[in-house]
C-alpha positions in Angstrom: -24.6 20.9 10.2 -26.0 24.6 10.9 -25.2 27.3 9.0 -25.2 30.7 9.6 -28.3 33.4 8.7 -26.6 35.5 7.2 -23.7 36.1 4.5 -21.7 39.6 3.3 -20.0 39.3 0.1 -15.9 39.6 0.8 -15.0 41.1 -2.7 -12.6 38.1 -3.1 -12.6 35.7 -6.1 -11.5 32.3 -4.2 -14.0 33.6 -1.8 -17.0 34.9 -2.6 -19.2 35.3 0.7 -18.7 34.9 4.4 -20.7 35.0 7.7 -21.6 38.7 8.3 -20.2 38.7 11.0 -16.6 37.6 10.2 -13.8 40.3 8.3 -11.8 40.1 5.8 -8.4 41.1 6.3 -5.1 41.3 3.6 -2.2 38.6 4.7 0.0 41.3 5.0 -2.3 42.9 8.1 -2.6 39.6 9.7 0.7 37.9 9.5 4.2 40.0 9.4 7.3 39.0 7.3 9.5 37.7 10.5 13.1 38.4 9.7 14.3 37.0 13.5 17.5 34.9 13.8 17.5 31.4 14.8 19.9 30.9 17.7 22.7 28.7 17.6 21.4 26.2 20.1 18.0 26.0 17.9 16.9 23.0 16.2 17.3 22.7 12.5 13.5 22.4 11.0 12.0 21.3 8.2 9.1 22.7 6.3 6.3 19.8 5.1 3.3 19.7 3.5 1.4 16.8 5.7 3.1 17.2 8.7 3.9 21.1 9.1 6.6 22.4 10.2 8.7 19.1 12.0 12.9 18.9 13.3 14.9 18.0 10.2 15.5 14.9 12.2 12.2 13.0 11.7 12.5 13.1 8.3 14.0 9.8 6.8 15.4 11.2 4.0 17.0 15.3 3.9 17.5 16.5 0.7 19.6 19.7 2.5 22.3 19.2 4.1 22.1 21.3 7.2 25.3 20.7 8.4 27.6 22.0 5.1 24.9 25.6 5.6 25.4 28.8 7.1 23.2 27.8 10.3 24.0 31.5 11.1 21.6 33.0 8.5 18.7 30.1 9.6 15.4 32.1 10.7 14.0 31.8 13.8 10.8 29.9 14.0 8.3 30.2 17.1 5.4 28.1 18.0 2.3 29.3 15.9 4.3 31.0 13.1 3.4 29.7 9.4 6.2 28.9 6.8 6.1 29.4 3.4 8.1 27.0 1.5 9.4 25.9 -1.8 6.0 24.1 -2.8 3.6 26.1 -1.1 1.5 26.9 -4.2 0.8 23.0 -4.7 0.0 22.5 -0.9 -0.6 25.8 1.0 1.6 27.2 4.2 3.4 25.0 6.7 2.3 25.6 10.7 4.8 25.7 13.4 2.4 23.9 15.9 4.4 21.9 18.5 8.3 22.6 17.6 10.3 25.7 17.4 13.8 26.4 15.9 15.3 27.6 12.8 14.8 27.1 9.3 16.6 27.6 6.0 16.5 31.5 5.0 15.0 30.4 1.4 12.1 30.1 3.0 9.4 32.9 4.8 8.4 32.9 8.2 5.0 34.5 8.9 4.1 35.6 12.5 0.8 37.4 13.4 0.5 40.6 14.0 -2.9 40.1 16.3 -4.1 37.0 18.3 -4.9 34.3 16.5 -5.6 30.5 16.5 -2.8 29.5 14.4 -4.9 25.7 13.6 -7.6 27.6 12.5 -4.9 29.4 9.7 -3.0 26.2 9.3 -6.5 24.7 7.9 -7.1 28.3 6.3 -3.8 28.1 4.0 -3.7 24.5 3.3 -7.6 25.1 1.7 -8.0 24.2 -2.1 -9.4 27.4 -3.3 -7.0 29.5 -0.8 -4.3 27.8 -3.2 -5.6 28.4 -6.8 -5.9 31.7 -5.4 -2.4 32.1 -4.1 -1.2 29.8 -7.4 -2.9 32.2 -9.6 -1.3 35.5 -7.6 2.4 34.4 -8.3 3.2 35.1 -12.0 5.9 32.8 -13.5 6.0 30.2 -10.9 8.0 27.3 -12.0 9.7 24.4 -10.4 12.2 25.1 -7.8 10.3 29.1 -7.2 9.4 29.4 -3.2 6.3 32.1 -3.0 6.7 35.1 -1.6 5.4 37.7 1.0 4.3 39.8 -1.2 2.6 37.5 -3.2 0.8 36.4 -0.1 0.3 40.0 1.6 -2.5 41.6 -0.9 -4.4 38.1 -0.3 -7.4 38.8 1.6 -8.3 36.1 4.2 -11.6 35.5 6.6 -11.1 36.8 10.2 -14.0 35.1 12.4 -14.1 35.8 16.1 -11.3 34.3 18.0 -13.7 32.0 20.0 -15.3 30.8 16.7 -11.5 30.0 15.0 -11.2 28.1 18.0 -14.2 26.3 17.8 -13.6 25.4 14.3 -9.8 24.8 14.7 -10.8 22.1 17.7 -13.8 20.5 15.7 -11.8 20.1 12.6 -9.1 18.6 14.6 -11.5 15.8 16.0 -13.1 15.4 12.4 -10.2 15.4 10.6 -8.4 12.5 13.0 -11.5 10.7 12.8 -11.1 10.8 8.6 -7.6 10.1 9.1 -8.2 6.8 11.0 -10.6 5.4 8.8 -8.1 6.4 5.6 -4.7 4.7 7.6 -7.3 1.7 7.9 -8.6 1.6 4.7 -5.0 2.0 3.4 -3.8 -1.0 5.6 -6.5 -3.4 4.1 -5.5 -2.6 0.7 -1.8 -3.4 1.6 -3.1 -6.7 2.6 -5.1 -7.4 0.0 -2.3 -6.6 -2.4 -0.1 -9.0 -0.2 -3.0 -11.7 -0.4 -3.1 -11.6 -4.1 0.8 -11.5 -4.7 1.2 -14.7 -2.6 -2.1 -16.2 -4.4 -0.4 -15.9 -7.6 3.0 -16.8 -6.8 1.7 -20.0 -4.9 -0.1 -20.8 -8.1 2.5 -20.2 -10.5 5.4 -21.8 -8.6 3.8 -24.7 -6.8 0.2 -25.6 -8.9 -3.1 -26.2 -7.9 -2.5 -29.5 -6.5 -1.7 -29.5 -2.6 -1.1 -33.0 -2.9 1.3 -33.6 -5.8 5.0 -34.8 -5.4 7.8 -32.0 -5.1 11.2 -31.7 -5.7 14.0 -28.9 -5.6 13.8 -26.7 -8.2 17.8 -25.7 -7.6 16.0 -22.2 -8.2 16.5 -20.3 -4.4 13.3 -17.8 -4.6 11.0 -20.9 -5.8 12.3 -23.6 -3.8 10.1 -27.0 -4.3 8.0 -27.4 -7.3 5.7 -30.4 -8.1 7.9 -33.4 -9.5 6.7 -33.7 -13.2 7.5 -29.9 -13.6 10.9 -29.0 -15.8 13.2 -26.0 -15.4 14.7 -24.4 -18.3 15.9 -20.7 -18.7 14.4 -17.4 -20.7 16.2 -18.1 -23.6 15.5 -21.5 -23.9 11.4 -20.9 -23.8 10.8 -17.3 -24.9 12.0 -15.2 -28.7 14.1 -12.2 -27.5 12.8 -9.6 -30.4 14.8 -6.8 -29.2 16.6 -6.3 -32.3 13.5 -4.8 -33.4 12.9 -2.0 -31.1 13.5 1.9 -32.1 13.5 4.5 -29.9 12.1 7.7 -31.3 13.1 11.2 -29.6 10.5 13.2 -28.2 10.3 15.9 -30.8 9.9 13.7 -33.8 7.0 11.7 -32.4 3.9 12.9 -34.4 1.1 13.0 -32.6 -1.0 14.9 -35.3 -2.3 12.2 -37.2 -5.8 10.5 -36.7 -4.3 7.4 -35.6 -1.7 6.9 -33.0 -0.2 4.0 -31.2 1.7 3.4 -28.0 4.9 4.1 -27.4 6.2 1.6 -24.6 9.5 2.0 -22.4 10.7 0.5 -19.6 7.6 1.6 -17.3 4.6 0.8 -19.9 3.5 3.3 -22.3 5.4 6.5 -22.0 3.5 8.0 -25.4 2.2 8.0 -28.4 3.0 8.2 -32.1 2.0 7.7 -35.8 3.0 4.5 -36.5 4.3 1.5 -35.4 6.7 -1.4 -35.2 5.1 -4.9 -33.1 1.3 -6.1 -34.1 0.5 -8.3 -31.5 0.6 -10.0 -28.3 4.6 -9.7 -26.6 5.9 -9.8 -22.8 7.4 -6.3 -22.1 9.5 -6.0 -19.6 12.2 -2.7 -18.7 15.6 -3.0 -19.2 16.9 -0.5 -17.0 16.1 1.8 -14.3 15.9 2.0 -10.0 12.2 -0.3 -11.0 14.2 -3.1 -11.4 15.3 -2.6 -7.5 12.2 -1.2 -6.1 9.8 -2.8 -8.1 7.0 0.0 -7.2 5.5 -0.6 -10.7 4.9 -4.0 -12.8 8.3 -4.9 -14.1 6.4 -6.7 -16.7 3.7 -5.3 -19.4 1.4 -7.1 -22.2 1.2 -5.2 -25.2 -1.1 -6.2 -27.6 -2.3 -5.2 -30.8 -0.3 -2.1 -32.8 2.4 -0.3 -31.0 5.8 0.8 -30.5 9.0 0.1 -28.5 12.3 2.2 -27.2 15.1 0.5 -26.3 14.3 0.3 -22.4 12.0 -2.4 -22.6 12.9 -6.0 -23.5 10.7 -8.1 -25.9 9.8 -11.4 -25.5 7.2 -14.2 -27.3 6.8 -17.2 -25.5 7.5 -20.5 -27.2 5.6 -23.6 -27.9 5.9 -24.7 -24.4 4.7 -21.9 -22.5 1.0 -20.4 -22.3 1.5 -16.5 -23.0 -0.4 -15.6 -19.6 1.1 -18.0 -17.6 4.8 -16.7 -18.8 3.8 -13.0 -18.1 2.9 -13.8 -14.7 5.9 -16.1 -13.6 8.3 -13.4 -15.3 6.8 -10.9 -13.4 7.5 -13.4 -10.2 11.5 -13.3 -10.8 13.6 -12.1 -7.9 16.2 -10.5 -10.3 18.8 -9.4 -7.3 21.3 -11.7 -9.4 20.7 -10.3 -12.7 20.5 -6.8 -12.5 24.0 -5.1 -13.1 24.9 -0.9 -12.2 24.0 0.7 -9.0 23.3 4.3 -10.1 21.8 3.0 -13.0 20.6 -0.7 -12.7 20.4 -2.4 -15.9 18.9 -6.1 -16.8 20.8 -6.9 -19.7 19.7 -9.4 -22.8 22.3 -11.9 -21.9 21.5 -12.1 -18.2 17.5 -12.4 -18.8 18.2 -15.0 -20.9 20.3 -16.7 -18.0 17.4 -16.5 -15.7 15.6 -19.9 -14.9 12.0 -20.6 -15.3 9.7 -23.6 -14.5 7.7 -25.0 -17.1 4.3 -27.0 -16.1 2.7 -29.4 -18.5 0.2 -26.5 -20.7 -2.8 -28.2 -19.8 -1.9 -27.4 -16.3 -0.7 -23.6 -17.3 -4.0 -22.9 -18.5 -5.8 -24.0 -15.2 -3.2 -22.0 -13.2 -4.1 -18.6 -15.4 -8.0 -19.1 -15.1 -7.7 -20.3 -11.0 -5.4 -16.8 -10.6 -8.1 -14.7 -12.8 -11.0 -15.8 -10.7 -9.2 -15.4 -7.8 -7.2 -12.4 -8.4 -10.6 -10.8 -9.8 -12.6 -11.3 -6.6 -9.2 -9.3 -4.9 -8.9 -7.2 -7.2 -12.7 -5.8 -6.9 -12.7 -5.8 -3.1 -9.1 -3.4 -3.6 -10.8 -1.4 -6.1 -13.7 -0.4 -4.2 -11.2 0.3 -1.2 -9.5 2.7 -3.8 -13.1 4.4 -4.7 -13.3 4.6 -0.4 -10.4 6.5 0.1 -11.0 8.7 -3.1 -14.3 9.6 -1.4 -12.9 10.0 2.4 -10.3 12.5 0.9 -12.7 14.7 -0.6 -15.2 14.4 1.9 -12.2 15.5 4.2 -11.3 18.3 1.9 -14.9 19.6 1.7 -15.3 19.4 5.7 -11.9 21.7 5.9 -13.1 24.1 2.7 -16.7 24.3 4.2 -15.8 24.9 7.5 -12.9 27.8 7.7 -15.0 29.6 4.9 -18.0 30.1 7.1 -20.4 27.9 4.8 -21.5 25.7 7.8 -21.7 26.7 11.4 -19.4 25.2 14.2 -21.1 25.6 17.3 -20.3 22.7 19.6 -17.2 20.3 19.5 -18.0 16.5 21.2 
């Protein structure tokens, strides 16, 4: 990439020089407050921080309802205006790029007062240090606090020439897809992956290593056949429920002064830490209530081993004489628990009904060769989706950088392929 010959300071913190050719001009010069009223045959819209400024409709869930407000007050929104909504200090302005319409009057509509290229500002105001900057401007922001135009309006923001926010604008655009491809790609392989090493594991655990051995019905619906010499049983029959034993310790009395401290598990894994503890050694942990037990976005089950501590929101378990401690964890975590989970608002797995819950038991020998088969294996998967992890760390600053670099004038556009 070029850059330019030469730089002018811009007497602003979050940006310190510029091209000296480019201005620097206050928000409130470039962009006015725009008060205008939606009209009534306007499409409702919805401020976001990915896609801009989008129809309420394509959302898939609406926290607002637009149809119980008074569409009346809604402010008018026309192509190339920003919006500043309720969580613009964590992600910058929304642009209004290809829709028009009306949003909510909590939220501020910016329209310029000279000709612009709005893409070139939408990149502008979603920029990292443009954010500190506007972050650090608004005193007292809390959760729930929309920034406001005149938090924005003393901000002083570069003005290249029209043809070079262009220029920059439409190279971004091309860069920036290009980054975006490879990341939905990247993203896609790891989804696989993740599918490749569930179904590796559950294959293992529910039908063994041998492709050849006998089945039979297991009477269990999510396992279906297992090998013939397996047995089924239930929790309660193969795993110690210790539960009597947890403690749940409110937040404010949990010392976390003392040179030693210990985990503090709940139903999602370790939630904190404290000055003592209550379990020393290995147990199966797995949450007792919560919308995990329905989504299962996070491991239902943890190992906690060594010294630690457990609330009430996490069941305890020890696997018996018959069960290899790995090879339990990973068949619990298996468990389709749609007919043990009681409560919709608050879904609950209770002692009783994980007790209830059937299991299959291989001979040990054969547990212990289904654990080492699934670490190899689950090892080599786990390194390839790690590395894709480390990829798209890397492509989303590198993406970052190109925007940052770019708008501020520390590398020269000057041709877009």
């Amino acid at each position: 990439m070029e850059r330019y010959e030469e730089f002018k300071s811009s007497s602003e913190e979050w940006l310190p020089t510029i091209p000296s050719h480019w201005k620097m001009i206050s928000g409130g010069a470039l962009y006015a407050d725009s008060k205008e009223r939606g009209a009534e045959y306007d499409a409702v819209l919805s401020a976001t921080q990915h896609s801009g400024v989008i129809p309420k409709d394509f959302l898939e869930s609406v926290v607002q309802n637009a149809e119980d407000a008074d569409l009346s007050m809604f402010k008018k929104v026309r192509r190339g205006d920003m919006v500043i909504s309720l969580r613009s200090f964590q992600g910058g302005f929304s642009a209004a790029l290809e829709h028009e319409g009306k949003i909510t009057p909590a939220y501020t509509v910016l329209r310029a007062k000279r000709e612009v290229m709005p893409e070139y500002y939408r990149y502008v105001f979603t920029e990292d240090s443009f954010i500190s900057m506007l972050d650090a401007s608004t005193s007292g922001i809390r959760e729930g606090k929309t920034v406001r135009y005149k938090d924005f309006a003393p901000i002083k923001v570069p003005v290249p020439p029209l043809n070079e926010q262009k220029s920059i604008a439409n190279w971004l655009n091309v860069k920036t897809a290009e980054i975006d491809s490879l990341i939905e790609e990247t993203e896609k392989s790891i989804e696989l992956l993740e599918e490749y090493r569930k179904s590796v594991i559950s294959e293992a655990v529910t039908k063994g290593l041998n492709p050849d051995a006998p089945m039979k019905d297991s009477g269990i619906e999510w396992i279906g056949e297992i090998p013939a010499h397996w047995k089924v049983s239930k929790v309660k029959y193969e795993l110690t429920n210790h539960d009597n034993l947890r403690m749940p310790v409110e937040a404010s009395l949990r010392n976390q002064s003392a040179e030693v401290l210990y985990p503090y598990y709940g139903a999602s894994g370790i939630v904190d830490y404290i000055d003592d503890y209550i379990f020393d050694g290995r147990r199966i942990l797995i949450g007792e209530d919560g919308a995990n037990l329905v989504l299962r976005n996070l491991p239902l089950v943890y190992v906690a081993d060594g010294k630690y501590w457990v609330n009430n929101h996490a069941h305890i378990l020890e696997p018996g004489k018959h069960l290899d401690f790995d090879y339990a964890a990973l068949q619990l975590e298996l468990i389709d628990l749609t007919d043990y989970i009681t409560g919709s608002a608050q879904p609950k797995l209770s002692q009783a009904n994980l007790g209830s819950i059937p299991i299959v038991i291989p001979p040990l020998d054969e547990q212990g060769s289904i654990v080492r088969s699934i670490a190899d294996k689950s090892g080599i998967l786990g390194r390839a989706i790690e590395s894709r992890k480390e990829l798209l760390e890397k492509l989303g600053q590198y993406r970052k950088s190109l925007i940052s670099e770019t708008v501020t004038g520390k590398i020269k556009v000057t041709e877009v392929k």
